[in-house]
N, C-alpha and C positions, 0 to 999 in steps of 0.2 A: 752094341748095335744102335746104330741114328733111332729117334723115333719118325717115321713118319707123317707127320703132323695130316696128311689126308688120312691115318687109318683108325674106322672106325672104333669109337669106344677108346680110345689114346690121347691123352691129353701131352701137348707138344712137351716138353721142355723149356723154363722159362728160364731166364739171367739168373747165374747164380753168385752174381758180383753182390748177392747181399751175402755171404757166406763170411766174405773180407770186412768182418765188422771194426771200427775204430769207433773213437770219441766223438767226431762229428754227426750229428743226422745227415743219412743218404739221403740222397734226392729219391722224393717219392717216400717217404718213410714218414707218417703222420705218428707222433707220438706223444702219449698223455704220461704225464707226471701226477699221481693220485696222493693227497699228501691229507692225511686224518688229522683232524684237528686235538687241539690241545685237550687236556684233563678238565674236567669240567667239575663246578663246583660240589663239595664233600655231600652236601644232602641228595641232589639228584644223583649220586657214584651207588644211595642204596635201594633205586630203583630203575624199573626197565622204562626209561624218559624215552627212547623210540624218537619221537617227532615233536617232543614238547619242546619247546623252545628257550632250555636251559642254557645259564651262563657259563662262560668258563670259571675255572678255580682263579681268583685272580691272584692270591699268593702263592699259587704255583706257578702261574704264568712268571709272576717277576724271579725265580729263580731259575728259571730255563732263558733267559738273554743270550747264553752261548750256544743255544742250540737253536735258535729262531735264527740267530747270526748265521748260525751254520748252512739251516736254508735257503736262507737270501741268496749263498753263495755259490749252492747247490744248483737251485731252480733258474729256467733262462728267465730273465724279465722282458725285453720286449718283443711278447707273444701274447697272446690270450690267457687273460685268466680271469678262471670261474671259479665261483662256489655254490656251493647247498644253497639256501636260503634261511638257514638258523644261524643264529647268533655267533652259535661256538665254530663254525667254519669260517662265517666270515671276519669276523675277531682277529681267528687266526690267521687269516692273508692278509689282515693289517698291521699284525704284529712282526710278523714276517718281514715286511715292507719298510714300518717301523726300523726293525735292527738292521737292515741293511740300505737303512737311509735313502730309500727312492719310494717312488710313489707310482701308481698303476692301477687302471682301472680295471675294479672287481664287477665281474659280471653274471648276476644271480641264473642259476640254472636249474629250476626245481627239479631235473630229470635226477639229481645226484644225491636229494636228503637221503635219510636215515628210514628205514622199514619202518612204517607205519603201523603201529601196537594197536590201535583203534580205540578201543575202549578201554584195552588192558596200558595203556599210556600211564604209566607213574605207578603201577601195582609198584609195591616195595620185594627185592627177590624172595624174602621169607615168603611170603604169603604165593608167590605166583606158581605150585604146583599142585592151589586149587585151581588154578582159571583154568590151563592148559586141558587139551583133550587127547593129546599125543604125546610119545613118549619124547623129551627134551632133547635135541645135541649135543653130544659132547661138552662142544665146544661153544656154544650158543643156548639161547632161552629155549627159543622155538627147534622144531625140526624144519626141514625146509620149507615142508607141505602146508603146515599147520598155517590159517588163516586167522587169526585174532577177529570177533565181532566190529564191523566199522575199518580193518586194518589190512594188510596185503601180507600176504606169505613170501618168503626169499624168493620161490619160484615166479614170481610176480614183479619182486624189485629184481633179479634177472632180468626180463622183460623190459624192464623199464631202462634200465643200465644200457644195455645192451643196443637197444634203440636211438641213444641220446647217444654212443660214441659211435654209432654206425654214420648218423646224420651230421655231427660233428667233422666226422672224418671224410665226409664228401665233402661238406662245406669246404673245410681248412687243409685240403689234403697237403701233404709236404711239411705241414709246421708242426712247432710245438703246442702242445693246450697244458696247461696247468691248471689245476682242480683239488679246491679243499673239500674236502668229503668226507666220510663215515665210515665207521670200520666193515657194516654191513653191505654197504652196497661198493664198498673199495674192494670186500671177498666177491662180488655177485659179478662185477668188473673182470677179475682172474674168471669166475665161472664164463663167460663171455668169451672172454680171451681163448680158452685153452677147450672151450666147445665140454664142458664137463659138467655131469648134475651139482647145482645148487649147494647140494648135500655135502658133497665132495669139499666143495669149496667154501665150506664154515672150518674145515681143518686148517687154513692157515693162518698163522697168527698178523695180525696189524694193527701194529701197537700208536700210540698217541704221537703225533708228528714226525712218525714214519713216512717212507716215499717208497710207491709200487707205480713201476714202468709199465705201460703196456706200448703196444705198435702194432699199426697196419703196415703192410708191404703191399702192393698188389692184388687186395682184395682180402689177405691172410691176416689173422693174430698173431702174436709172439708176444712171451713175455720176458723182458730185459731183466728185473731184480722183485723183490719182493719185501715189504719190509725192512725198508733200509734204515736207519736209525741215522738223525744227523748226527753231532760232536756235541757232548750237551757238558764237558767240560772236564779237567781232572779229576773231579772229586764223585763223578758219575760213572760207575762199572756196568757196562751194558751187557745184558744177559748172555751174551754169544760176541766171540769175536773169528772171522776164520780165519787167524793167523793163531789160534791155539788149540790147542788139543782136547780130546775128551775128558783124562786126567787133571786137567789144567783147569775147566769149569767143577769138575766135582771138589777140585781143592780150595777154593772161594769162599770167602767169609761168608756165613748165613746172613742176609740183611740188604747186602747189594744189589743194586736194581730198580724199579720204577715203583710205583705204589700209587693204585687207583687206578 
């Protein structure tokens, strides 16, 4: 039965021509490509660096060329793009840029660094389950809640996230935004996206020059992909493929895979 769009308390029915998804962006379809920056160098890998402003790995960087390539190839170029305001982001959209020989202006957007550790900034992991006052995540240092002295808890870089692609996405509605950013606040992104505690969203993994879709439609979120891994070459086996089976990852040589 119609909805009646006069009956109280009923929200009409809207187009459901986005249902007919393809390769193109739909008109009206504002959408971020959130792309984590590279591995960053071996000393800062054995602490919680949060917002210091470490380098990347630069002998890692030069053996990932076919997967920088990859991005270049991946990512639209002429659209916006942004990154953190650390090193290791913006490096990374230059290298990018770099292997696929065009150039493009990078446009710093502090909304997008990395959770601010405050004072706990460089603790070494050994030592950081004296600082903490709550019990850790899983899957992360902090819990969501826990606020570090001087620093912002996830439930805060949420906030912040959250803010910066709402505003974004009035500005630039319809286009694409590209954005090098952090693993913490590229999860806080999904928490945003899909309206879900903080908490929730330290469960997924976003690995180093990974690519997470997000999209507005009509005022909504959706999320395209998560953690997408570009092509970083034959002699690299990446942790999951879905054209294989369950069997097929537990038969795997011990060893394959990223490191750092």
């Amino acid at each position: 039965m119609p909805v009646d769009s006069d009956t109280p308390g009923i929200t009409p029915d809207i187009s459901q021509d986005h249902f007919l998804d393809g390769p193109g962006l739909e008109a009206g379809v504002t959408r971020f490509w959130l792309v984590r920056h590279g591995v960053v160098e071996e000393g800062a890998r054995q602490t919680l660096y949060g917002t210091l402003d470490v380098p990347l790995c630069a002998p890692t960087l030069q053996t990932h060329g076919t997967a920088l390539a990859s991005l270049a190839e991946m990512l639209p170029r002429d659209t916006l793009w942004l990154t953190s305001p650390l090193q290791r982001a913006r490096e990374t959209g230059r290298a990018v840029q770099k292997a696929g020989h065009f150039t493009h202006s990078l446009q710093v957007e502090p909304a997008f660094i990395e959770q601010s550790l405050g004072s706990w900034n460089g603790v070494p992991h050994r030592d950081f389950h004296a600082y903490r006052q709550q019990e850790a995540h899983p899957f992360w240092s902090l819990c969501a809640t826990e606020k570090p002295p001087g620093g912002e808890s996830m439930v805060e870089v949420c906030e912040r996230v959250g803010a910066a692609l709402t505003r974004l996405a009035d500005t630039h509605e319809g286009q694409d935004i590209v954005v090098f950013s952090h693993g913490g606040a590229i999860r806080m992104a999904l928490a945003f996206a899909l309206a879900i505690r903080p908490e929730n969203a330290l469960r997924f993994t976003i690995q180093n020059l990974s690519v997470t879709i997000i999209e507005r439609l009509e005022g909504e979120w959706r999320v395209v992909c998560v953690n997408v891994l570009p092509d970083f070459g034959p002699d690299f086996a990446p942790p999951f493929s879905v054209a294989e089976a369950p069997q097929d990852r537990r038969s795997r040589k011990k060893g394959s895979g990223t490191a750092g």
